[in-house]
PyMOL Python script that loads the backbone (N, CA, C, O; Angstrom):
from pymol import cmd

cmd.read_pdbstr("""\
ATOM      1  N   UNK A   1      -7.116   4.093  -4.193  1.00  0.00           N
ATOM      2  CA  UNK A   1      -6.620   2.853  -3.665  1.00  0.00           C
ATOM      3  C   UNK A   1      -5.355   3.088  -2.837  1.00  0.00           C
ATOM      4  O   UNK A   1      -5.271   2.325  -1.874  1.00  0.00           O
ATOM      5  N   UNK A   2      -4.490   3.840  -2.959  1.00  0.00           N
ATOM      6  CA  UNK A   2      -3.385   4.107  -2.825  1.00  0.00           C
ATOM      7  C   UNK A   2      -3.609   4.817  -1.197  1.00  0.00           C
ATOM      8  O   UNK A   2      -2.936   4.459  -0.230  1.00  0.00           O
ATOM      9  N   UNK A   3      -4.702   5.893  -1.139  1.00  0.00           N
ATOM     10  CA  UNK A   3      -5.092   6.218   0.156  1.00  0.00           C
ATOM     11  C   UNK A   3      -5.480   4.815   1.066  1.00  0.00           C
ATOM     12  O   UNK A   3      -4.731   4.623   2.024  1.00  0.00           O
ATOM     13  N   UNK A   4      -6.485   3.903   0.873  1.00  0.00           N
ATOM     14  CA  UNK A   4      -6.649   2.815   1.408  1.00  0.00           C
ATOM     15  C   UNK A   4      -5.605   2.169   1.824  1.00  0.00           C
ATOM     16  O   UNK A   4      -5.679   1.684   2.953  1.00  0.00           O
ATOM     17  N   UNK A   5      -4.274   1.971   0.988  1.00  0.00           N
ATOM     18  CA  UNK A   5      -3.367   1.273   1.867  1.00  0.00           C
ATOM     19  C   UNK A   5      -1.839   2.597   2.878  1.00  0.00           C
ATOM     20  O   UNK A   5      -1.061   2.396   3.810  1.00  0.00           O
ATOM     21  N   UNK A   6      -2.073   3.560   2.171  1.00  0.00           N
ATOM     22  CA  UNK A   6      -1.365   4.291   2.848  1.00  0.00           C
ATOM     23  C   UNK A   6      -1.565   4.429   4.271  1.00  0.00           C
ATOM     24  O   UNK A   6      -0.915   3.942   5.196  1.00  0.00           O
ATOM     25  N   UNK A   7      -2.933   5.440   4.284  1.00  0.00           N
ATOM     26  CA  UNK A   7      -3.231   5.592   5.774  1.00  0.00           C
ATOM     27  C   UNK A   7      -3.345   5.010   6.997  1.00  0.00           C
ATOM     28  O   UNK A   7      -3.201   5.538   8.100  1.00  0.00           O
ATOM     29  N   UNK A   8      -3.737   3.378   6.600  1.00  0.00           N
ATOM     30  CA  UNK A   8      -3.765   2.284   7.711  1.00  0.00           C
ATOM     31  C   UNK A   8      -2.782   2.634   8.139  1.00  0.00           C
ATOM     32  O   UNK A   8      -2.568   3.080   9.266  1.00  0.00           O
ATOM     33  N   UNK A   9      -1.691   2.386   6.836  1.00  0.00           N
ATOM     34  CA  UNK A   9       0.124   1.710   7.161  1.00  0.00           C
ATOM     35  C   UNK A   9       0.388   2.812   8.224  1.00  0.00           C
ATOM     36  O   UNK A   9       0.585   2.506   9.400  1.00  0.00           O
ATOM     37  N   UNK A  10       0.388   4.100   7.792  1.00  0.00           N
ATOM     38  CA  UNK A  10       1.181   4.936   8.244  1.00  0.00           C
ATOM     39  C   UNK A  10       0.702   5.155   9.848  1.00  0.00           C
ATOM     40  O   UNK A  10       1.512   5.545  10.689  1.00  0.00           O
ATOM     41  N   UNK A  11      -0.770   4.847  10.192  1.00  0.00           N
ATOM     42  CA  UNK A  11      -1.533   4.220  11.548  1.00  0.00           C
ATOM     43  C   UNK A  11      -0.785   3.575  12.151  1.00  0.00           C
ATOM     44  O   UNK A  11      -0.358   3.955  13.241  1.00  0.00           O
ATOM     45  N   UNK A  12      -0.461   2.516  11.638  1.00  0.00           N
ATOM     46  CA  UNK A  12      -0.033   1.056  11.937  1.00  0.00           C
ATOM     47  C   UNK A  12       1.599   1.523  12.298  1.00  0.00           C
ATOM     48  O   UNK A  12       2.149   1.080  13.306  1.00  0.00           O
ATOM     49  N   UNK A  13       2.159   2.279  11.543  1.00  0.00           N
ATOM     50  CA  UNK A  13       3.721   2.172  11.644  1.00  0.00           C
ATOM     51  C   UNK A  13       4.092   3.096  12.771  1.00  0.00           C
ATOM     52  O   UNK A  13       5.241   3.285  13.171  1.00  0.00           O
ATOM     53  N   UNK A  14       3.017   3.642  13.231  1.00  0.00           N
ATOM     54  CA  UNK A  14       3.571   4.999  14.469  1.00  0.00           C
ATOM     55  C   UNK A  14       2.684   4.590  15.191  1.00  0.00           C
ATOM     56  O   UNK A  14       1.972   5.556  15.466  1.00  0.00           O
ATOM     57  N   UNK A  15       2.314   3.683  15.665  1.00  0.00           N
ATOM     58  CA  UNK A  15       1.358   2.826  17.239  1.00  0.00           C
ATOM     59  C   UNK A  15       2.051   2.898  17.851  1.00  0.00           C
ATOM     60  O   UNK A  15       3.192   2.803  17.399  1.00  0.00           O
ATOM     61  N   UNK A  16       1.877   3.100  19.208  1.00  0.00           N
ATOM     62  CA  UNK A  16       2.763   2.191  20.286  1.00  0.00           C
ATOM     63  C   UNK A  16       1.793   0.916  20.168  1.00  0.00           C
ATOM     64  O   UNK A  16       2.485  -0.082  20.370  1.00  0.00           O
ATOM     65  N   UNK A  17       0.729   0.635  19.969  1.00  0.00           N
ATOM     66  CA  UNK A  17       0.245  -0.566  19.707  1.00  0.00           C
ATOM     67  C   UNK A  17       0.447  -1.164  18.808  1.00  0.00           C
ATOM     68  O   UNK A  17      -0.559  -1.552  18.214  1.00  0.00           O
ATOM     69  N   UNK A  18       1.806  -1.557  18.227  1.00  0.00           N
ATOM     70  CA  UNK A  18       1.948  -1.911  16.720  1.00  0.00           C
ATOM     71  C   UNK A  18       1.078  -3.112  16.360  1.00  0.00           C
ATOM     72  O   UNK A  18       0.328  -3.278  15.398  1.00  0.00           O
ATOM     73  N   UNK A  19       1.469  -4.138  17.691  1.00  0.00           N
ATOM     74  CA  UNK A  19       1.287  -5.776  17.268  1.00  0.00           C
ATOM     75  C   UNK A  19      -0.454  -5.983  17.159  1.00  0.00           C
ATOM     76  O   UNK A  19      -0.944  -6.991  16.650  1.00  0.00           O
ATOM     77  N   UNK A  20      -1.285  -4.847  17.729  1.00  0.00           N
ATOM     78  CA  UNK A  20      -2.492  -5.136  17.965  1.00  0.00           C
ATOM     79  C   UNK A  20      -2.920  -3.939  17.018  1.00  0.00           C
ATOM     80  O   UNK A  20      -4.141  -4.098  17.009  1.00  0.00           O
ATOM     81  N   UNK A  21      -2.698  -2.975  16.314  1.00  0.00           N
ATOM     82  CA  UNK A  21      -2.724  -2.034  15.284  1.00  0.00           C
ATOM     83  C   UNK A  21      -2.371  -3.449  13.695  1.00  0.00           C
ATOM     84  O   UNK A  21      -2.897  -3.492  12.582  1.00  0.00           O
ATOM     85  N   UNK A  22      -1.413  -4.274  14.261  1.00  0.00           N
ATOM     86  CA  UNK A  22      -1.170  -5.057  13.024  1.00  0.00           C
ATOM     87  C   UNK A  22      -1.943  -5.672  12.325  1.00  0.00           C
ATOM     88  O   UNK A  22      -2.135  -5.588  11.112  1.00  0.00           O
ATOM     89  N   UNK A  23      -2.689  -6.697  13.542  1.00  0.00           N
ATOM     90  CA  UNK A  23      -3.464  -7.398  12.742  1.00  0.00           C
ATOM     91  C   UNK A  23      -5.317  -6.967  12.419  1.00  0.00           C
ATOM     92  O   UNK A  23      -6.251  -7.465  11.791  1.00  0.00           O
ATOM     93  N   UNK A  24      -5.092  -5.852  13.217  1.00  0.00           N
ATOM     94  CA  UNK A  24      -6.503  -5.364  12.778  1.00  0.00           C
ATOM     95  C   UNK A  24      -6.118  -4.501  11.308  1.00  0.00           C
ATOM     96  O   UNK A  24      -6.744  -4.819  10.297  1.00  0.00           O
ATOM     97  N   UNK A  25      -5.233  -3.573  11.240  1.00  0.00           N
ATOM     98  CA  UNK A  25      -5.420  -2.792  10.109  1.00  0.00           C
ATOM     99  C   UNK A  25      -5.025  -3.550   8.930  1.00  0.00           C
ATOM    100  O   UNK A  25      -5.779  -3.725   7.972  1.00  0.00           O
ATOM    101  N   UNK A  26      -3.524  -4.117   9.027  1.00  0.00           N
ATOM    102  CA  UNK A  26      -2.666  -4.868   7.892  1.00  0.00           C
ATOM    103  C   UNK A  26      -3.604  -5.934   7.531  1.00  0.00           C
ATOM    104  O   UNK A  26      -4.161  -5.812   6.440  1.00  0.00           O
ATOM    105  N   UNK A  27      -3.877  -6.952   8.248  1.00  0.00           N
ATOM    106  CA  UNK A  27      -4.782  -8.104   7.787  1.00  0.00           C
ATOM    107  C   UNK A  27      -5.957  -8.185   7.340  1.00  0.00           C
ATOM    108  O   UNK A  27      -6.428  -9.048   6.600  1.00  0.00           O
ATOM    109  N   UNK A  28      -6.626  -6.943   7.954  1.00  0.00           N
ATOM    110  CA  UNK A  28      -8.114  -7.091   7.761  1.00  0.00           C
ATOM    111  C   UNK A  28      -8.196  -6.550   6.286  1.00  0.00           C
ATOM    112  O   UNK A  28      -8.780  -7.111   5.358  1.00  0.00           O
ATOM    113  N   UNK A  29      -7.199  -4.829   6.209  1.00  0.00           N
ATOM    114  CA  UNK A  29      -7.846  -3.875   5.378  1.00  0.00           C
ATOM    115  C   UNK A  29      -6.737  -3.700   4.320  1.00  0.00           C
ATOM    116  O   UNK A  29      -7.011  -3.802   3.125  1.00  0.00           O
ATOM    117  N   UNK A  30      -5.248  -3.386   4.831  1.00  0.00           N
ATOM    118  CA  UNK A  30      -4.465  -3.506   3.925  1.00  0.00           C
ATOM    119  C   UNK A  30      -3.659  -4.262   2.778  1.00  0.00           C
ATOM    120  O   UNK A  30      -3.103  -3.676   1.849  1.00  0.00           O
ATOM    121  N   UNK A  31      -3.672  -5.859   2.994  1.00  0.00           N
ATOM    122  CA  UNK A  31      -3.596  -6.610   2.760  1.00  0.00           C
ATOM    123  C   UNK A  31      -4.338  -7.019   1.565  1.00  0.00           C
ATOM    124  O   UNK A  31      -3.702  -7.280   0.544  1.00  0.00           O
ATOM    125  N   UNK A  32      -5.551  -7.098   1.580  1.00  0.00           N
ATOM    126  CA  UNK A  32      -6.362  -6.914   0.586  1.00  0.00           C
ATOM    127  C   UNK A  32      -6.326  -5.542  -0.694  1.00  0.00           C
ATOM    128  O   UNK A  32      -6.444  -5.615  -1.917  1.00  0.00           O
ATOM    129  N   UNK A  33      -6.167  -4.645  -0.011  1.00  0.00           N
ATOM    130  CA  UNK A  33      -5.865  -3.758  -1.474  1.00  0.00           C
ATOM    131  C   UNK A  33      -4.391  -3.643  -1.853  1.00  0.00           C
ATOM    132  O   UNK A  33      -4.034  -2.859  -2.733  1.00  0.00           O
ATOM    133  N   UNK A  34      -3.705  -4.268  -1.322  1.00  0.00           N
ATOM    134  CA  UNK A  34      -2.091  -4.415  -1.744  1.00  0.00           C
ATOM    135  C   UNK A  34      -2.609  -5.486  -3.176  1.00  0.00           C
ATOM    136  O   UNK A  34      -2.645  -5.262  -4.386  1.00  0.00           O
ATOM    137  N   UNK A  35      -2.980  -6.766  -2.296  1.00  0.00           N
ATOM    138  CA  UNK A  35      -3.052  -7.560  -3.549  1.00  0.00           C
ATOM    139  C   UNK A  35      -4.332  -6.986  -5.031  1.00  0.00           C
ATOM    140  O   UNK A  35      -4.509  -7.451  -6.157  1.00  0.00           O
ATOM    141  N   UNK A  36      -4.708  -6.307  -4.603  1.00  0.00           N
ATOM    142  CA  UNK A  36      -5.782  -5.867  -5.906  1.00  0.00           C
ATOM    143  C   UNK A  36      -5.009  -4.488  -6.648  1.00  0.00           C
ATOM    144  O   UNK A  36      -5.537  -4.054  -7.672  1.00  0.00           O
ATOM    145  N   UNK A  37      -4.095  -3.992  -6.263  1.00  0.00           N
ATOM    146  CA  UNK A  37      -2.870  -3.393  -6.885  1.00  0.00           C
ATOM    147  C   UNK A  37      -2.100  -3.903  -7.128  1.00  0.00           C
ATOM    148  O   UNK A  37      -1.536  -3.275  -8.025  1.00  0.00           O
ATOM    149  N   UNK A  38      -1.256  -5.332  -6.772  1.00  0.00           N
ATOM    150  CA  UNK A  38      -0.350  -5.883  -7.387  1.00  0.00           C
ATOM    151  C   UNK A  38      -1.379  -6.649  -8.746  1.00  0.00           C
ATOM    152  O   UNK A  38      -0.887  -6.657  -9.874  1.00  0.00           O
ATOM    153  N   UNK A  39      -2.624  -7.187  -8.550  1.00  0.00           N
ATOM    154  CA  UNK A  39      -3.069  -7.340  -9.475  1.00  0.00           C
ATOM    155  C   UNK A  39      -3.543  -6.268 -10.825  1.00  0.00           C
ATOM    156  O   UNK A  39      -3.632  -6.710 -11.971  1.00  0.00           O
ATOM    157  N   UNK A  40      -3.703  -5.430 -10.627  1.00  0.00           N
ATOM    158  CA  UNK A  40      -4.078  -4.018 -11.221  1.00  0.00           C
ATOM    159  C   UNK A  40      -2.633  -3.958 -11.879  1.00  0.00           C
ATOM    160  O   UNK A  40      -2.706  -4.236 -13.076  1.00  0.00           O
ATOM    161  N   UNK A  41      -1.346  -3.679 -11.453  1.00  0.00           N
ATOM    162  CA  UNK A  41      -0.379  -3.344 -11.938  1.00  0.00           C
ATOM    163  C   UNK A  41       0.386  -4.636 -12.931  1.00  0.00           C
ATOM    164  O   UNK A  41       0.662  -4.655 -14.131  1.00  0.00           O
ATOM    165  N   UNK A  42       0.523  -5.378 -12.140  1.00  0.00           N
ATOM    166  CA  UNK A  42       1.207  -7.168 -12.719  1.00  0.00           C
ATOM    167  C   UNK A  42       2.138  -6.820 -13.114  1.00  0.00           C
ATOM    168  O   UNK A  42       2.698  -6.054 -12.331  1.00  0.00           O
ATOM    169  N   UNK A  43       3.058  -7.123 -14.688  1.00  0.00           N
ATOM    170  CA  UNK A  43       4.523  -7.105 -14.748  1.00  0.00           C
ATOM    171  C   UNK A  43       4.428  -5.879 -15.596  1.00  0.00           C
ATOM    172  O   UNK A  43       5.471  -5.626 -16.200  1.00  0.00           O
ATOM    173  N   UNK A  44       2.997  -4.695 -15.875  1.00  0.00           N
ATOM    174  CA  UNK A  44       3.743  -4.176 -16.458  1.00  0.00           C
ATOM    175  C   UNK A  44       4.898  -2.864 -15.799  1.00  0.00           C
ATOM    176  O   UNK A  44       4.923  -2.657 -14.586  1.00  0.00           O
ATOM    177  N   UNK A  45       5.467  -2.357 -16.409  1.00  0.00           N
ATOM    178  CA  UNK A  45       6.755  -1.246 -16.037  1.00  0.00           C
ATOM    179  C   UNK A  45       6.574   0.029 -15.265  1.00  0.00           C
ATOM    180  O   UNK A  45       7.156   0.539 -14.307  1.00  0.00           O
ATOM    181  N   UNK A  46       4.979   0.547 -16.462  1.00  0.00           N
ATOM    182  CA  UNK A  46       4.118   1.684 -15.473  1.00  0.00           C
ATOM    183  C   UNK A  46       2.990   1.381 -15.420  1.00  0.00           C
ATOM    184  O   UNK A  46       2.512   0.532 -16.172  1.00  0.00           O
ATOM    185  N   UNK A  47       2.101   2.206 -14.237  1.00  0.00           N
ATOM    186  CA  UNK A  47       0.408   1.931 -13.821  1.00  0.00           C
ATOM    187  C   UNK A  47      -0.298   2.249 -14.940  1.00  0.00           C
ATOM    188  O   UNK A  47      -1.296   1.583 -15.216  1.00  0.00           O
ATOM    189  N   UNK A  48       0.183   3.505 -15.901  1.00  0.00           N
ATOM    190  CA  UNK A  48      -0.823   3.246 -16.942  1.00  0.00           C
ATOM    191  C   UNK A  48      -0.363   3.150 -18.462  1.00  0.00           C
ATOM    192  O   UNK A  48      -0.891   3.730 -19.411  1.00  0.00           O
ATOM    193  N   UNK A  49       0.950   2.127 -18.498  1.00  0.00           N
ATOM    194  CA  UNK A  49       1.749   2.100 -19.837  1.00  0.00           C
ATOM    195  C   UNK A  49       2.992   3.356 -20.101  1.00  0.00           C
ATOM    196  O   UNK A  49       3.791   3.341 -21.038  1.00  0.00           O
ATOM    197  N   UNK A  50       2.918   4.345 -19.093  1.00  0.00           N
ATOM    198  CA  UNK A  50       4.080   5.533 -19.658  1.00  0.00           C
ATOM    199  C   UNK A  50       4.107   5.959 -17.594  1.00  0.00           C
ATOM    200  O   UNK A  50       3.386   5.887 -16.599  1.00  0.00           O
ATOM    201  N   UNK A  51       5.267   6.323 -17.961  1.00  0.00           N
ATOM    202  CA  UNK A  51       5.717   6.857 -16.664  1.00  0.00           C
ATOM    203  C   UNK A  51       4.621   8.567 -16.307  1.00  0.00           C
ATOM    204  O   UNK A  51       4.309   9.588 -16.920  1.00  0.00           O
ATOM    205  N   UNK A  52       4.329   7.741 -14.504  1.00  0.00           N
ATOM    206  CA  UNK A  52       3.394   9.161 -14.776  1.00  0.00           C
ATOM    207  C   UNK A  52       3.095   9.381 -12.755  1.00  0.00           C
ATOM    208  O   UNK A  52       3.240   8.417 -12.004  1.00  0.00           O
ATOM    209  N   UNK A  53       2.785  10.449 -12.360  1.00  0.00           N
ATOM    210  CA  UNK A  53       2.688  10.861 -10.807  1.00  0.00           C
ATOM    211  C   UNK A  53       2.428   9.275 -10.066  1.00  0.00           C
ATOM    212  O   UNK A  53       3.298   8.720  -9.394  1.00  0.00           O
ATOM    213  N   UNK A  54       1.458   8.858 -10.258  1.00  0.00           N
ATOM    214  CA  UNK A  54       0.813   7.675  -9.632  1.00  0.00           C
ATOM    215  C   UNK A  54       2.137   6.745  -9.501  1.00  0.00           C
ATOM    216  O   UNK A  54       2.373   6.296  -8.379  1.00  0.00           O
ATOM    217  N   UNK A  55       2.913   6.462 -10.439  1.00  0.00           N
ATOM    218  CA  UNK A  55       4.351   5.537 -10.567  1.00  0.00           C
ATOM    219  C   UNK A  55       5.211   6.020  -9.271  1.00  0.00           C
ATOM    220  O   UNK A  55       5.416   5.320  -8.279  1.00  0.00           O
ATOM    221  N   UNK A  56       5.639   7.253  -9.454  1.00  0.00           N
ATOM    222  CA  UNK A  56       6.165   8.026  -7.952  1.00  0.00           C
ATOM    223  C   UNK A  56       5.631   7.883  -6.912  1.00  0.00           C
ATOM    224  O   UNK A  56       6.500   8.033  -6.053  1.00  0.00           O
ATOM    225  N   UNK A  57       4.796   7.698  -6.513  1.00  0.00           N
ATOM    226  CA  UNK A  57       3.848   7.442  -5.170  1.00  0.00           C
ATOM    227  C   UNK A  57       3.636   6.139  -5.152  1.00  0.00           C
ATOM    228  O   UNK A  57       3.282   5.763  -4.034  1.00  0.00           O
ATOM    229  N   UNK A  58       3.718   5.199  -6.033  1.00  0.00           N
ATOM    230  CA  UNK A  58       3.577   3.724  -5.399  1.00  0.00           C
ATOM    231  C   UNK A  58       4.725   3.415  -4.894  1.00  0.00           C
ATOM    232  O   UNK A  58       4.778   2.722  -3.878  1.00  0.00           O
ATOM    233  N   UNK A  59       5.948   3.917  -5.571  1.00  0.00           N
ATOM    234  CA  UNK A  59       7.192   3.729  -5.359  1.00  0.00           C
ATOM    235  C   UNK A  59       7.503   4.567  -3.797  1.00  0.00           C
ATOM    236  O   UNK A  59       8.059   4.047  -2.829  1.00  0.00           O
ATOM    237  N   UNK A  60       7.116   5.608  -3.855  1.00  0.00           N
ATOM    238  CA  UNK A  60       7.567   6.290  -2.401  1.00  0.00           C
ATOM    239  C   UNK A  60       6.403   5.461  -1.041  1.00  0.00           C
ATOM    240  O   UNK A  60       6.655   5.550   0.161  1.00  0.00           O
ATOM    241  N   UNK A  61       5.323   4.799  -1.539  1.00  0.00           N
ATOM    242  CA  UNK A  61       4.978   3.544  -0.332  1.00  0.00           C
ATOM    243  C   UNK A  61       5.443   2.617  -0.125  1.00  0.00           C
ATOM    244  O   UNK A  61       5.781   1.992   0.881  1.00  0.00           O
ATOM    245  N   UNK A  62       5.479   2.478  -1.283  1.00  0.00           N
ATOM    246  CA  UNK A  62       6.347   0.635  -1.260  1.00  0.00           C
ATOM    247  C   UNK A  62       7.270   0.540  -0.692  1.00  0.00           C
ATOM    248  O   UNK A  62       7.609  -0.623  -0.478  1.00  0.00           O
ATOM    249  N   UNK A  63       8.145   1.602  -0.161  1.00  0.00           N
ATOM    250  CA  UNK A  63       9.147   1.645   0.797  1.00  0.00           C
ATOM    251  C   UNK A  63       9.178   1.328   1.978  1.00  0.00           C
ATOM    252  O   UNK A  63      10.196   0.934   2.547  1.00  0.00           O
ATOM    253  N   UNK A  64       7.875   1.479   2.594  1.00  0.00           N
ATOM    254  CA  UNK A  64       7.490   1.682   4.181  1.00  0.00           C
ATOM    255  C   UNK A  64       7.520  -0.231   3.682  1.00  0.00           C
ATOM    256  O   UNK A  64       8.600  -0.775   3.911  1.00  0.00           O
ATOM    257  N   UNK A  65       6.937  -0.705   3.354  1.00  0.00           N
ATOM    258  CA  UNK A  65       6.950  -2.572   3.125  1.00  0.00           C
ATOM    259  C   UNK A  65       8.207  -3.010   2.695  1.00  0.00           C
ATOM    260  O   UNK A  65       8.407  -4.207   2.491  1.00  0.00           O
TER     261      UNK A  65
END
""", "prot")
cmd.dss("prot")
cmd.show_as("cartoon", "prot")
cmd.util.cbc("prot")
cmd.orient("prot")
C-alpha cells in the first residue's frame, strides 16, 4: 500500500506538470489509498500494536503531505 501512494506522490512532486500530474495521480489514485491507511491505522500508536519498520516509513512519507 505504501508503494501505491509513494510512487504517484513522488511522480507528482518532481513534474514540471504538477497541476495536471495533480489531479490525475493525487485524486484519482492516491487519495484513495491514503484514506484506506488512515483507516487501516485509526488512533492506534503503531501499524501493528508495537513499534516496527513499516511505522518509520509511514512517518518518512507523511512528510512529503
Amino acid at each position: 500500500m505504501l508503494e501505491d501512494i509513494f510512487n504517484p506522490s513522488l511522480n507528482m512532486f518532481f513534474s514540471p506538470r504538477y497541476n495536471e500530474d495533480k489531479a490525475r495521480l493525487y485524486d484519482n489514485k492516491v487519495k484513495t489509498k491514503l484514506e484506506e491507511l488512515n483507516h487501516f491505522i485509526g488512533n492506534k500508536e503503531f501499524v501493528l500494536g508495537y513499534l516496527t519498520l513499516i511505522d518509520f516509513k509511514i512517518a518518512e512519507v507523511s512528510y512529503y503531505f
